[in-house]
N, C-alpha and C positions, 0 to 999 in steps of 0.2 A: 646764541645767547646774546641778548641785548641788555646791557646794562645800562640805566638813566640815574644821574646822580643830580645833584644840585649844585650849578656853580654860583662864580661870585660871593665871599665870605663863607664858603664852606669846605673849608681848606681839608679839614679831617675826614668829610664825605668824600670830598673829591679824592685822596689816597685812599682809604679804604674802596672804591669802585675801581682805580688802576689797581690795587693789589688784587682786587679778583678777578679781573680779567687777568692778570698777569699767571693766576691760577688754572684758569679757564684752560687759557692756551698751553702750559705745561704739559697737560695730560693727553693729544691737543684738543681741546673743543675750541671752537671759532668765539670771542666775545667781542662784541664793537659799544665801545662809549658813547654815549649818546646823552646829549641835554637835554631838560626837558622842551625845552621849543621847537627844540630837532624833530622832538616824539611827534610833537602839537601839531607839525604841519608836513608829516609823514603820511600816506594814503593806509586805511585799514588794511588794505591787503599784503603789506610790507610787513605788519605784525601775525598776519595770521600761522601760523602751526608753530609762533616760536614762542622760547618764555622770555621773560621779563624781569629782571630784578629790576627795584626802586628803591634805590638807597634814598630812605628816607623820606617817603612820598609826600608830606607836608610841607616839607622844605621845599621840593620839585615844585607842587604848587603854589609858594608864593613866588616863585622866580617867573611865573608866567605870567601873560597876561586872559588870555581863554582857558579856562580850567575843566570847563565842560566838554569842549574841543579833544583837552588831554587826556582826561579820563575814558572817551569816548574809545581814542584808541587806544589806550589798555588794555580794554573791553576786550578787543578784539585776538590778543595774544593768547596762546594756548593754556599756559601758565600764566602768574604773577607775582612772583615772589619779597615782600617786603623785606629791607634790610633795617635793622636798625643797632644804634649804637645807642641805647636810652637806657635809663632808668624805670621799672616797670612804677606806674604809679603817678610820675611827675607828667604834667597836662602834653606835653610835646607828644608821650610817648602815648597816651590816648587819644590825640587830636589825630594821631597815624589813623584811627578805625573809624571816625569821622564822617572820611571820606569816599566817597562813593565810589566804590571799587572793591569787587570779589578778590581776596585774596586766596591766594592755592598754599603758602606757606610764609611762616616768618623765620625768615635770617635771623639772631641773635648774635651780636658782632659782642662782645667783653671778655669780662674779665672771668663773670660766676655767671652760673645757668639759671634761668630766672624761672622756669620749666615750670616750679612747684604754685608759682604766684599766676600764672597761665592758663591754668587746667579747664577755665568754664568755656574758653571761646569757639571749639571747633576747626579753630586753625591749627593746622599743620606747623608743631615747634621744632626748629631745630639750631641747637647752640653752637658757636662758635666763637672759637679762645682767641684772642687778642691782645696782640702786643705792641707797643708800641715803640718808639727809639731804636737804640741801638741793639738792643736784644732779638727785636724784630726777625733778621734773618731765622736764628736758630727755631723759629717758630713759625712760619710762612707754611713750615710741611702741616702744620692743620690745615693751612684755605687748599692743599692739592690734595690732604688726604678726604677732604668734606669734596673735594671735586669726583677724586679717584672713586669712592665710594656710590659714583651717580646718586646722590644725594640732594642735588640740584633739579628739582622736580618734588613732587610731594610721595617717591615711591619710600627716601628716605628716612622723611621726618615723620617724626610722632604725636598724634593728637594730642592739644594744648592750646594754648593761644592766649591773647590778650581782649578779650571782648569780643563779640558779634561785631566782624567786616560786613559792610553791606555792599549789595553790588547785584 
């Protein structure tokens, strides 16, 4: 499992991506952090048979500087799972479908399951509760029960989505 998050002023991506690797490995699946520059200047064959989350693949894309480069290898992972922590509706959280890239599932990182506002895209939904501060621990067994569950993959989630991904 390779996870790409966005650094540099995105402090909340950047833990949200270490708590799910932190998930990953619990149950144990191997997850490694990865930037997206990291990704950019990685050989396709490095991603092939694996999946991918992208915590927030918008954001990944502007921290770059070759975007076509990044997407290119994407392409190339078995999977691709978006992550987000959005608002369905508000343009961040549409500018995700934007981008040129087949998505296989959306992560839905909050509070409430957005599922019902979803349903025309074809992607693959799948919600996930979130907590933030000090409550945080008593709640962390959602990201390993959404792990334990192999659900990371599109065997577990259920058609929905946020608009046509292209790719």
């Amino acid at each position: 499992m390779l996870i790409v998050y966005p650094a540099a002023g995105s402090v909340f991506y950047e833990d949200l991506a270490r708590r799910l690797a932190t998930a990953c490995e619990e149950i144990p699946r191997k997850a490694v952090l990865r930037l997206p520059t990291e990704v950019r200047d990685m050989h396709e064959d490095q991603l092939n048979g694996k999946t991918v989350m992208i915590v927030n693949p918008w954001a990944c894309m502007n921290k770059i500087g070759n975007s076509e480069k990044f997407f290119s290898r994407l392409s190339a992972a078995r999977e691709r799972i978006m992550v987000l922590a959005e608002a369905v509706g508000i343009k961040w959280f549409e500018r995700q479908f934007e981008l040129p890239l087949r998505y296989d599932m959306l992560l839905d990182v909050g509070f409430a399951s957005q599922e019902d506002k979803l349903r025309d895209s074809g992607v693959p939904y799948r919600f996930l509760f979130n907590v933030a501060g000090p409550a945080r621990g008593a709640h962390d067994s959602e990201f390993r029960a959404f792990q334990a569950d192999d659900t990371v993959g599109v065997r577990g989630a259920r058609q929905g989505g946020a608009g046509q991904a292209r790719g």
